[in-house]
C-alpha positions in Angstrom: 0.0 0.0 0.0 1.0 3.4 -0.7 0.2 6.6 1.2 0.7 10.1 0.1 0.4 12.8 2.6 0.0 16.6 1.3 1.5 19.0 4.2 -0.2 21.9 4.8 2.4 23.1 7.3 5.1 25.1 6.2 7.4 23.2 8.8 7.7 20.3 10.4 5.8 20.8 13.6 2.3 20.0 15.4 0.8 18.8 12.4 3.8 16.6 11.0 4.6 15.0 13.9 0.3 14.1 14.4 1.1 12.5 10.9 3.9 10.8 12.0 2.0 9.5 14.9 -0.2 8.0 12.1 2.2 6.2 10.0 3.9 4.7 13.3 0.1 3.4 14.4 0.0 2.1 10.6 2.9 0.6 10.4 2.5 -1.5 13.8 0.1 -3.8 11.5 1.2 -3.7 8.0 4.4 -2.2 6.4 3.2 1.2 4.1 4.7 2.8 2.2 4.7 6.7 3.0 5.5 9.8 0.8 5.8 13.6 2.0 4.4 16.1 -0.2 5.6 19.0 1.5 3.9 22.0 0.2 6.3 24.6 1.2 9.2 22.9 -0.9 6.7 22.3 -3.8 6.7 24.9 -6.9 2.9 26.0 -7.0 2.3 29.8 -8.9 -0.6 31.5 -7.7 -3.4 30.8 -10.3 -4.7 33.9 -12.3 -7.9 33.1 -12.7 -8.1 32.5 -16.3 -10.5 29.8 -16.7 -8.4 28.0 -19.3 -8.1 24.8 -17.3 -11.9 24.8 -17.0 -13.1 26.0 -20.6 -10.1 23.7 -22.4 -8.7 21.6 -20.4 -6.0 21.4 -17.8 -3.1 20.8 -20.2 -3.7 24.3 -21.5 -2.8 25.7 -17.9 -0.3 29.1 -18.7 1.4 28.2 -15.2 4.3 25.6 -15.6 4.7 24.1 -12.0 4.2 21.2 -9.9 0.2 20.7 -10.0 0.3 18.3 -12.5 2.7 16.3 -11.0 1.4 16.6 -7.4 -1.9 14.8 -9.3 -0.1 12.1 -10.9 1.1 11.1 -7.2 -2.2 11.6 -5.8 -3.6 9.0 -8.7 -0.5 6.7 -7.7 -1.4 6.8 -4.4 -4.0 4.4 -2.4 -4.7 6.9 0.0 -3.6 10.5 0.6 -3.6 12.3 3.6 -4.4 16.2 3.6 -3.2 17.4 6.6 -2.5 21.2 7.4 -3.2 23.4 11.1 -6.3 25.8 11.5 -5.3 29.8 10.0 -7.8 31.7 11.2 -10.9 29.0 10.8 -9.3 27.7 7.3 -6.7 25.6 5.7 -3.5 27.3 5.6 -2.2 29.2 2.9 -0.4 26.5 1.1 -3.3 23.8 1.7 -5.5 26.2 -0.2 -2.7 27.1 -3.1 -2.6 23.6 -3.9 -6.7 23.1 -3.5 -6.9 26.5 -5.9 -4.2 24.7 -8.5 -6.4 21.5 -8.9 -9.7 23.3 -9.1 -10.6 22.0 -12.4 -10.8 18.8 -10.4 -14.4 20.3 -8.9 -15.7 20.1 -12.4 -13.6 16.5 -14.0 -13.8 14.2 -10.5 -10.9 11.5 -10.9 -9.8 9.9 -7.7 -12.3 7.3 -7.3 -10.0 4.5 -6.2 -7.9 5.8 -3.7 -8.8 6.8 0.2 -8.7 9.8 2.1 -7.6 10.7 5.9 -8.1 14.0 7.2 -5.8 15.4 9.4 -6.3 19.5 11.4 -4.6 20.8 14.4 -5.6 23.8 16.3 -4.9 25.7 18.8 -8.7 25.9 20.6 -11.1 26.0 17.7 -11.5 25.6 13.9 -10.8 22.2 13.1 -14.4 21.7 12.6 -14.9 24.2 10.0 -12.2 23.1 8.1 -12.7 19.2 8.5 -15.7 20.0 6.9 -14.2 22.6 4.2 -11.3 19.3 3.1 -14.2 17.3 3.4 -16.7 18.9 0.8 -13.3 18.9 -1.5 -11.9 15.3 -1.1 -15.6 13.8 -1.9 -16.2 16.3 -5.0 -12.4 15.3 -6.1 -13.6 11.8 -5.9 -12.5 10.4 -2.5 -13.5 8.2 0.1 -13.2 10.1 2.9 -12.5 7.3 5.4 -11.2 9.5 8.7 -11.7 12.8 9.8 -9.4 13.8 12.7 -8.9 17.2 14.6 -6.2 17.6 17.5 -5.7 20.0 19.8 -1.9 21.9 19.8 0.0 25.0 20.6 3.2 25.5 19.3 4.1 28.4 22.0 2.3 27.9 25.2 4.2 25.5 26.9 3.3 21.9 27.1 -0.2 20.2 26.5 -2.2 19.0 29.8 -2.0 15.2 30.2 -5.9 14.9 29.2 -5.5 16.1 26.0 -2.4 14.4 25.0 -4.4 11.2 25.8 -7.1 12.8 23.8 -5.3 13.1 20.9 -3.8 10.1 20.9 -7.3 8.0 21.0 -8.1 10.4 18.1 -5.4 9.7 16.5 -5.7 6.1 16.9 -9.0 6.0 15.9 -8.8 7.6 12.5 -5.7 5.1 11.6 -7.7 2.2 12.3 -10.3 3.4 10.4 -7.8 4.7 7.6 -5.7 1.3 7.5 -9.5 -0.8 7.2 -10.7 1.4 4.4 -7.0 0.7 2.8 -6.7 -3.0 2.9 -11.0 -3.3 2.0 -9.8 -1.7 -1.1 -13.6 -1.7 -2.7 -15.3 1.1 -2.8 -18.4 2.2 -0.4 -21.9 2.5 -1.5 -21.9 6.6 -2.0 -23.8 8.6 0.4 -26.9 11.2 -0.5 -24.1 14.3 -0.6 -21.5 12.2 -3.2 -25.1 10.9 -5.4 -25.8 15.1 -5.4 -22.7 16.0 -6.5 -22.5 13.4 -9.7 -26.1 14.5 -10.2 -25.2 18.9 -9.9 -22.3 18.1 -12.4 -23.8 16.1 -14.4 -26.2 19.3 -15.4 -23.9 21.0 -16.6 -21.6 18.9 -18.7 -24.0 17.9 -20.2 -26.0 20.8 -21.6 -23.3 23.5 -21.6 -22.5 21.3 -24.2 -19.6 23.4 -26.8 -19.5 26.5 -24.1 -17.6 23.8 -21.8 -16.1 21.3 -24.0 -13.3 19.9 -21.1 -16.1 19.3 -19.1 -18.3 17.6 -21.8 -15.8 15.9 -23.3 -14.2 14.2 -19.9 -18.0 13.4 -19.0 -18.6 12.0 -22.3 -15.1 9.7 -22.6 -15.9 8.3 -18.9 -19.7 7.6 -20.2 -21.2 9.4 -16.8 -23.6 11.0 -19.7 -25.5 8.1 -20.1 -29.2 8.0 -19.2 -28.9 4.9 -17.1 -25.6 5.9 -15.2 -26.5 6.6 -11.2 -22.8 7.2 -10.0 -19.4 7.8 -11.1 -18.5 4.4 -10.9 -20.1 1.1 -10.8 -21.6 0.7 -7.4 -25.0 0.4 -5.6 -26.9 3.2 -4.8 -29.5 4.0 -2.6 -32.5 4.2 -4.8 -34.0 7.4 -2.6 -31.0 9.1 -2.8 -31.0 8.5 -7.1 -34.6 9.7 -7.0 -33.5 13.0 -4.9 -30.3 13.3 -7.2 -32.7 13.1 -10.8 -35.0 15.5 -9.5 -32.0 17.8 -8.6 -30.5 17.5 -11.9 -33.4 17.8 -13.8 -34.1 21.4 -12.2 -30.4 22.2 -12.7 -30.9 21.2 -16.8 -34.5 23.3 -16.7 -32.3 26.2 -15.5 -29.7 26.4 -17.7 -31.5 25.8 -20.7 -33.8 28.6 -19.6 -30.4 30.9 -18.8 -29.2 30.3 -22.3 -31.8 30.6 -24.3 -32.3 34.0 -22.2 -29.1 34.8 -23.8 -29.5 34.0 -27.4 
């Protein structure tokens, strides 16, 4: 098994050594192996905002860096880790460069094999909001989220209290076990309602934006999501209510747009 871990830290402190803390709990059971992404050595530029990744096509990206290649590891990978500490209630500054870089991802989903762990630290509070932020991007990117876990750390005001050092480590503990089981199942889960909405909401889109979006319609198209009878990304079972509730969603997103462009015309 191979894990990939994108750091969101810009050194190695609180939330590298949680990570660490991770891989040792991991590697008590099975031998992994584990690759650092560290965002602060990686070459990301600033994207500009020019919409050519979305309207053409990644490849057409005017920024030469390492996005690309931080993807192919990410596809390599059988899970990935996005770890990064709480600035001010959001990832941190590199976490959401690299998010920004791979946003055409939002709209051409592509990680459907591999598993997701993922990892916050904070000070008091935030980690919620931005477990739940890495979530909503990991599940539209295409992940199984398997493990969600925030800690509690200071890097300045002395050490931690002996509860919450045994706190964190049961967190800790809990989202590798849970991490390691979704690795060796290897299949994946039955999608829930929020992963059927999403295939449903981009669905609309790609496929009646038609030639004013051809990445998005072509990518749908080659990976046969277009199809009348298709109900998910890939090929497993879904929960008929939440394919009624995704239709019915989709077919009010279609009704929409057609109505925008002919508005338009």
């Amino acid at each position: 098994m191979k894990v990939l871990v994108i750091m969101g830290s810009p050194r190695k402190g609180n939330t590298y050594h949680a990570t660490e803390r991770i891989r040792e709990i991991i590697q008590e059971t099975v031998p992994v192996e584990w690759e650092y992404v560290m965002l602060k050595d990686a070459h990301l530029e600033d994207c500009r905002g020019c919409y050519q990744c979305f309207e053409r096509g990644e490849e057409y990206c005017s920024l030469k860096d390492d996005s690309s290649l931080l993807e192919q590891k990410m596809k390599e990978a059988d899970g990935v880790v996005f770890a990064t500490p709480v600035y001010g209630f959001q990832v941190s500054y590199l976490m959401k460069l690299f998010i920004d870089r791979h946003g055409y991802v939002f709209h051409r989903p592509r990680f459907f094999r591999q598993k997701a762990l993922l990892l916050t630290t904070a000070g008091a509070v935030g980690s919620d909001d931005v477990l739940k932020y890495l979530n909503l991007v990991a599940r539209i990117w295409g992940f199984e989220v398997a493990a969600r876990v925030g800690i509690r750390t200071h890097a300045t005001f002395g050490p931690l209290p002996p509860y919450v050092i045994q706190e964190n480590e049961k967190k800790l503990q809990k989202a590798a076990d849970a991490f390691l089981a979704a690795l060796q199942t290897g299949t994946r889960s039955r999608p829930g309602l929020f992963d059927v909405l999403a295939f449903h909401i981009g669905r609309a889109p790609s496929g009646e934006l038609g030639d004013l979006a051809p990445a998005d319609h072509q990518y749908w198209t080659d990976q046969g999501w277009l199809e009348k009878k298709r109900r998910y990304y890939v090929d497993v079972p879904v929960n008929p209510l939440y394919h009624a509730i995704g239709v019915l969603v989709e077919w009010f997103m279609r009704r929409r747009i057609r109505r925008d462009l002919k508005a338009v015309s």
